[in-house]
PAZADO-526605 format. One line per field, with one value per residue (C-alpha): residue in one letter; y, x, z. Coordinates in pm, whole numbers, plus 50000, padded with zeros to 5 digits. Layout:
% residues N
residuo: A,...
yy: Y,...
xx: X,...
zz: Z,...
% end
This chain:
% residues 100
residuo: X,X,X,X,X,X,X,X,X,X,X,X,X,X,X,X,X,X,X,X,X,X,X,X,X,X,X,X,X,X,X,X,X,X,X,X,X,X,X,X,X,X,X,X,X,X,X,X,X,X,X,X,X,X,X,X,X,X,X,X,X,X,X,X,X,X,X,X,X,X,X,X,X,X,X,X,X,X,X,X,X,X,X,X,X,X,X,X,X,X,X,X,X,X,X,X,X,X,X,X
yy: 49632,50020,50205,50432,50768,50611,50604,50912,51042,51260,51136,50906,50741,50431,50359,50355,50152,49920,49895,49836,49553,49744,49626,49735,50054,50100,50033,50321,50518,50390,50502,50850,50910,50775,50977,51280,51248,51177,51011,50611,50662,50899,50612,50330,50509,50564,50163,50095,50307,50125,49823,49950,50100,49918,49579,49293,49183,48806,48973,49240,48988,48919,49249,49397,49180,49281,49660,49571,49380,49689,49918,49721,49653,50055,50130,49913,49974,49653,49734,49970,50185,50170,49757,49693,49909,49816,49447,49529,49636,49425,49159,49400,49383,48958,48951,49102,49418,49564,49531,49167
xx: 51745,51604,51766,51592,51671,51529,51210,51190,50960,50619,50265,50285,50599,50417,50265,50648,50814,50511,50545,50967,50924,51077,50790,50985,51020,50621,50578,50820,50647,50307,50371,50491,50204,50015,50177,50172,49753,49722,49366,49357,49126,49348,49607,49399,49261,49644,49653,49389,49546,49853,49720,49520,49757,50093,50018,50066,49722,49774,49797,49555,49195,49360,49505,49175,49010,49294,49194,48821,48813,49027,48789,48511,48684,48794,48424,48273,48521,48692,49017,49265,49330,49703,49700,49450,49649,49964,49841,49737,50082,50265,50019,50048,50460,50384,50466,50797,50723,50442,50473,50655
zz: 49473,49555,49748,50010,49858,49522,49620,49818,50042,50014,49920,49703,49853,49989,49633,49532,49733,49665,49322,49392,49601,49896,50147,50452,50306,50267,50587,50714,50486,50541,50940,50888,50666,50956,51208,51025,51012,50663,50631,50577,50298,50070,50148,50059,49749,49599,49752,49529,49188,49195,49188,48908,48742,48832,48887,48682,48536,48687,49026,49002,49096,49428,49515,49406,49690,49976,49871,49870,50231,50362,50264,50382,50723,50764,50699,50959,51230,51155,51321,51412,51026,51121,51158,50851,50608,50717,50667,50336,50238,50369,50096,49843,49842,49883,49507,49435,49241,49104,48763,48799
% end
């Protein structure tokens, strides 16, 4: 288990708690990325490294596709950018961990 101060806070914090497992975490930091204006494609493009980078290879085709159909719904005014990337994290963190 990861504690909150663990993962700490700043830009890459959602990417973090991600690849800990700590999905409600993400979310908290997902939102005050949100709230503090940070654009939902710089978030979805460290979305998209860590599952490059950090994710198991046996979950990496399916994550790949969550990124893919959250960039594709962003970019054709799909949904709210709040609601579509918190929906992808909360799918990212369906595993538990990144690297298990």
């Amino acid at each position: 288990m990861t504690t909150d101060a663990h993962l700490g806070s700043g830009e890459w914090a959602v990417t973090n708690a991600i690849e800990q497992g700590a999905g409600a975490v993400a979310l908290r930091e997902l939102a005050a990325q949100m709230d503090a204006g940070v654009s939902p494609y710089l978030i979805l493009g460290q979305l998209a490294w860590c599952v490059r980078t950090k994710f198991d290879r046996r979950r990496v085709p399916d994550a790949v596709e969550a990124v893919f159909q959250t960039d594709l719904a962003l970019k054709s005014s799909g949904g709210d950018p709040r609601v579509l990337l918190e929906r992808l994290v909360v799918e990212l963190c369906g595993g538990t961990g990144a690297t298990r």
